[in-house]
N, C-alpha and C positions, 0 to 999 in steps of 0.2 A: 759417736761424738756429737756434743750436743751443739757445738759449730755449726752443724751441716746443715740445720732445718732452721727457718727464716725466721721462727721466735724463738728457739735455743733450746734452753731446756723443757720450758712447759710443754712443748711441741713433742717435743721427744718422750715427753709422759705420757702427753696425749696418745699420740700412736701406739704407740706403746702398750698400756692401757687397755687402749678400745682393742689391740692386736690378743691380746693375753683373753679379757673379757670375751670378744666372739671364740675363741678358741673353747673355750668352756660352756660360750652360749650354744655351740652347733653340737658340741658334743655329748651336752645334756639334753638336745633331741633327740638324738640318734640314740640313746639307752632308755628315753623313753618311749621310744618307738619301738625297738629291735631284744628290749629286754624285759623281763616281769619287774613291777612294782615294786617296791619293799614289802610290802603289805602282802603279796602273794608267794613270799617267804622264798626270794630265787636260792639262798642259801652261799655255796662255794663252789656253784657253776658258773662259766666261763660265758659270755654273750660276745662283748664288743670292745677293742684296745680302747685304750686311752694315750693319744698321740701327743704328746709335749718335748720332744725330740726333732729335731732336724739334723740332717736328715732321715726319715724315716721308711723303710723298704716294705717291710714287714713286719708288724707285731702282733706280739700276742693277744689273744684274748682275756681281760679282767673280770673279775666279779663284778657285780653292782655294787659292792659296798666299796671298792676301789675306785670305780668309778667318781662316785661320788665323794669320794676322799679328796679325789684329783680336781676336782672340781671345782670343790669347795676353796682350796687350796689356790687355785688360778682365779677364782672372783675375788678373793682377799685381796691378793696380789693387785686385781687392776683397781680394786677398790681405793688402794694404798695410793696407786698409780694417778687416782683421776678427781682423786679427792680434793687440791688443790688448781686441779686446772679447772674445774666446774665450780668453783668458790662464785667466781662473779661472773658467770655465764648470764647469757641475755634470755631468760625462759620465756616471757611473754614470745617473743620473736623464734621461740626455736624450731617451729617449720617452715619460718619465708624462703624463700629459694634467693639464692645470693649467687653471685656471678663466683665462682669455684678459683679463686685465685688466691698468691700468696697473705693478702692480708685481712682474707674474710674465713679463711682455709677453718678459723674456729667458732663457724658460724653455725647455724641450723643443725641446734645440738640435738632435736630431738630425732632427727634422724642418725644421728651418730649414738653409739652404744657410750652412753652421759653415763654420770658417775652414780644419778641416780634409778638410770637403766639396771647396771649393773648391781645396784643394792638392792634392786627387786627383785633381781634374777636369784640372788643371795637367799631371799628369802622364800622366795619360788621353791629352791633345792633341799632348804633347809626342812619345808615343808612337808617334801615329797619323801626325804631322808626319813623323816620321820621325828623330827627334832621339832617341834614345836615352841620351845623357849627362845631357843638362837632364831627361829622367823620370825617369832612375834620381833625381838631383838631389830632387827635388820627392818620390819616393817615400820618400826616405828620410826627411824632414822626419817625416814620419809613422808609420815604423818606430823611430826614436828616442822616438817617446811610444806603443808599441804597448800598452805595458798599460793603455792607455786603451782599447783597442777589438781584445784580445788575443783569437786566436781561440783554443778551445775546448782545451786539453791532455790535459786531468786527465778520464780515461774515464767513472770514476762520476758526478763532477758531471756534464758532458756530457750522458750518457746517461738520469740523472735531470732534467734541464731539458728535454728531446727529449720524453721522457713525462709531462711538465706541460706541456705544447700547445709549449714552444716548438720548433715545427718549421723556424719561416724560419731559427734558430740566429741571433736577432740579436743577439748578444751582438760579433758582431765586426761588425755594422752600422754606416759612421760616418753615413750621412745615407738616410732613406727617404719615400717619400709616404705623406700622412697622409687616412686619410677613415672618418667614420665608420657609412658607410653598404655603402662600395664593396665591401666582403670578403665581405657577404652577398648580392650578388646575380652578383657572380662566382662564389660556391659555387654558386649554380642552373645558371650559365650555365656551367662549365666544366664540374664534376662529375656526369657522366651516366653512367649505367651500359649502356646500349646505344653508346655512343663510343665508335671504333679508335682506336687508338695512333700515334702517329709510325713508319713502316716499313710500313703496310697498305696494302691494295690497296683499301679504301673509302677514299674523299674526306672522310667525317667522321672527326672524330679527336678527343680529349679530350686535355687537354697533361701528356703522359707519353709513351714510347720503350715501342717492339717489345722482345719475349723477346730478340728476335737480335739488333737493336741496344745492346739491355743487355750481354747478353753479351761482346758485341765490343767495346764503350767500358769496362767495367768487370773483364772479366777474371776473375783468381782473387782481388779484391776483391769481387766481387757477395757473397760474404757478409758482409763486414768494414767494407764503407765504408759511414758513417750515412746519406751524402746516400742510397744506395738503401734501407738496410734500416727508416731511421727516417722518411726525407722521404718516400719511394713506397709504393704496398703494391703489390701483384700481384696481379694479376685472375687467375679463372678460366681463362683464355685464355694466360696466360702472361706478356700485357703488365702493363707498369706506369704507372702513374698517379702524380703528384708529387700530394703531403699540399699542398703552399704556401698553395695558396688555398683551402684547406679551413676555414667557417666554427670556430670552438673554441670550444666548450662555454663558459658561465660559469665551469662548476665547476675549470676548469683553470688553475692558477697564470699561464700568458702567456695567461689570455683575450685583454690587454691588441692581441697580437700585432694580434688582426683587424681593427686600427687602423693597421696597418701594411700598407698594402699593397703596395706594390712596394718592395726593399732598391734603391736607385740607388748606393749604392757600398759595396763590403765590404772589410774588413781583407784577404782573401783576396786581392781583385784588385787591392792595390796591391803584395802580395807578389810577384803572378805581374806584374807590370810592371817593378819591379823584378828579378825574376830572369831576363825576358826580356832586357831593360837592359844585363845585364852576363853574360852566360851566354857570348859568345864572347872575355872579359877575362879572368873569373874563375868559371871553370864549380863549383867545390866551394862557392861562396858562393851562388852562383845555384839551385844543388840544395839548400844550408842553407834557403831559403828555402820552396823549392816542399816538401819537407820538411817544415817546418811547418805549410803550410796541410793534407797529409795526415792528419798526426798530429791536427790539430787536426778530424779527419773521420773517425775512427778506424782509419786505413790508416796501419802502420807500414811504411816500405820506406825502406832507405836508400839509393834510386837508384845502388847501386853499380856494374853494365852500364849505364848508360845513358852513350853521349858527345857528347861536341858535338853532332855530324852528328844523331842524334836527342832531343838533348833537347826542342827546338819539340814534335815528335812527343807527348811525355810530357807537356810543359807543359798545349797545347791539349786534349787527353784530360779533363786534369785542371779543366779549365775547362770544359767541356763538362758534367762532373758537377755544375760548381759554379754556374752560370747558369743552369740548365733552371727557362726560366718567367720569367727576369727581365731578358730583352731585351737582351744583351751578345755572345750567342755571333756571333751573325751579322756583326756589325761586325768583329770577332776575325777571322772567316775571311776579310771584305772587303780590310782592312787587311792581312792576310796573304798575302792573294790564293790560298788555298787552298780545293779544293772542299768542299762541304758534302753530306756523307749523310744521305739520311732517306728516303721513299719511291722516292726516285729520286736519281741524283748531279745535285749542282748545280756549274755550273763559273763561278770565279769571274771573270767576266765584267761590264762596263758593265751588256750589253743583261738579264744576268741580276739584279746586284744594286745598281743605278740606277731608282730608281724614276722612271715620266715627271714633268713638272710637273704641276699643275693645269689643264684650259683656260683657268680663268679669266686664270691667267697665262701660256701659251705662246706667246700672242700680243704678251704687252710685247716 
């Protein structure tokens, strides 16, 4: 009854909405974690239920393409859901922290699963489904209002918000988690200064890339592009270490940031979806795009030798820079079915990138 909550019906979309949207957001992690790709042809075995019932005891196990059926199915819905409560949302403002009460209760959207969260997530699935027309579809929804969550262009500004803490660069952020504890004990826990790198031969590692994997992923950009020279610094040793989850000073303009702990979707990765989308339709539109997200990083190149045949090549490179630390690359390469380098090559494989179930559950 839409009485019962303090702004009536929008309120009740809202929750609503974002209730249906996480519903589908946690349970398309959990199948691409616990289940094979599309791409590695899981076929008409069974992995992991799909729970849209209450209450629910016990269910069965779905296929992947069910999965995603259901999925697909519940982000429509909150899409439906949240598409008029997000009409005139306040985006500049969507990560200030607001006193959590009845008449700001629809504040600080980008920590709440926004309608343009969940058109991402849309396009995320659609992606990964294998459905390329309906992402590019859903990607664009959201490049049509880009200067709501435009990445970075203009070098000076940029580079003067980098050096007021904001290092996650979340100005092209559309939705992140929020906590105001977690940033500072992740600084303990990640940031050590006796920790190897990504690419070493000790088993401890701090979450940052080998001298030599830098080199190899970034090229004649290692000095040009922000993600290394303003997000990492460079150890003694050579490696580098990502700034991300580096506690920020008060005295720093995005103190704010250390409230933001993980970026769960950026401007950037619905560009690189879209330019994946349509890159063997429209390869010059598909490079406008990846394009921007450079510039927007300060890496001017206008992909002019790059073709078809290796743009993926160029793409995933380029993501590779733009994920580190925020849980996206791996899925990329799953979906892709392409190996993964870091200490050792990883091949993209069931037995390698299928996690098992739980005991508690291998016996249902």
């Amino acid at each position: 009854d839409s009485t019962l909550f303090y702004e009536g019906e929008s309120e009740r979309r809202m929750i609503l909405g974002e209730a249906i949207g996480l519903r589908a957001y946690l349970q398309f992690d959990l199948l691409r974690v616990y289940a094979p790709s599309p791409a590695m042809n899981p076929g008409e075995r069974t992995f992991i239920p799909y729970v849209n019932t209450y209450p629910a005891y016990v269910n069965n196990r779905e296929t992947v393409s069910y999965c995603l059926e259901q999925i697909i199915k519940d982000l429509r819905k909150a899409q439906d859901l949240l598409l008029k409560v997000d009409q005139n949302s306040n985006w500049s403002d969507r990560f200030e922290e607001v006193k959590n009460d009845e008449n700001l209760f629809k504040a600080s959207r980008g920590f709440r699963l926004n309608y343009y969260a969940v058109t991402a997530e849309l396009a995320r699935v659609y992606l990964y489904a294998g459905m390329p027309d309906k992402a590019y579809e859903q990607a664009d929804i959201i490049i049509q209002k880009s200067d709501l969550f435009a990445a970075l262009t203009d070098r000076e500004e940029a580079l003067k918000r980098i050096k007021d803490g904001n290092l996650k660069m979340y100005d092209d952020i559309i939705f992140a988690l929020y906590s105001p504890t977690d940033q500072v004990e992740w600084d303990r826990l990640i940031n050590h200064s006796d920790d190897k790198a990504e690419g070493s031969t000790d088993r401890e590692y701090f979450l940052g890339i080998s001298s030599a994997i830098a080199r190899e992923r970034y090229g004649d950009d290692l000095e040009t592009d922000w993600r290394i020279c303003n997000q990492m610094e460079q150890r003694k040793s050579g490696d580098y270490r990502t700034l991300k989850y580096y506690e920020q000073l008060n005295s720093y303009k995005y103190a704010e940031v250390n409230n933001m702990i993980v970026p769960m979707f950026r401007m950037s990765e619905v560009y690189y979806i879209a330019a994946e989308a349509i890159y063997k339709k429209d390869l010059d539109k598909a490079k406008d795009y990846l394009k921007l997200v450079k510039k927007g990083r300060g890496v001017e190149d206008d992909l002019g030798n790059v073709t078809e045949a290796d743009f993926m090549d160029v793409l995933v490179n380029d993501a590779q820079r733009e994920f580190l630390g925020e849980g996206q690359t791996f899925f990329m390469f799953k979906r892709l079915m392409r190996t993964m380098k870091g200490r050792e090559e990883v091949q993209a494989t069931e037995k390698n990138m299928v996690l098992p179930l739980p005991e508690s559950e291998s016996a249902i």
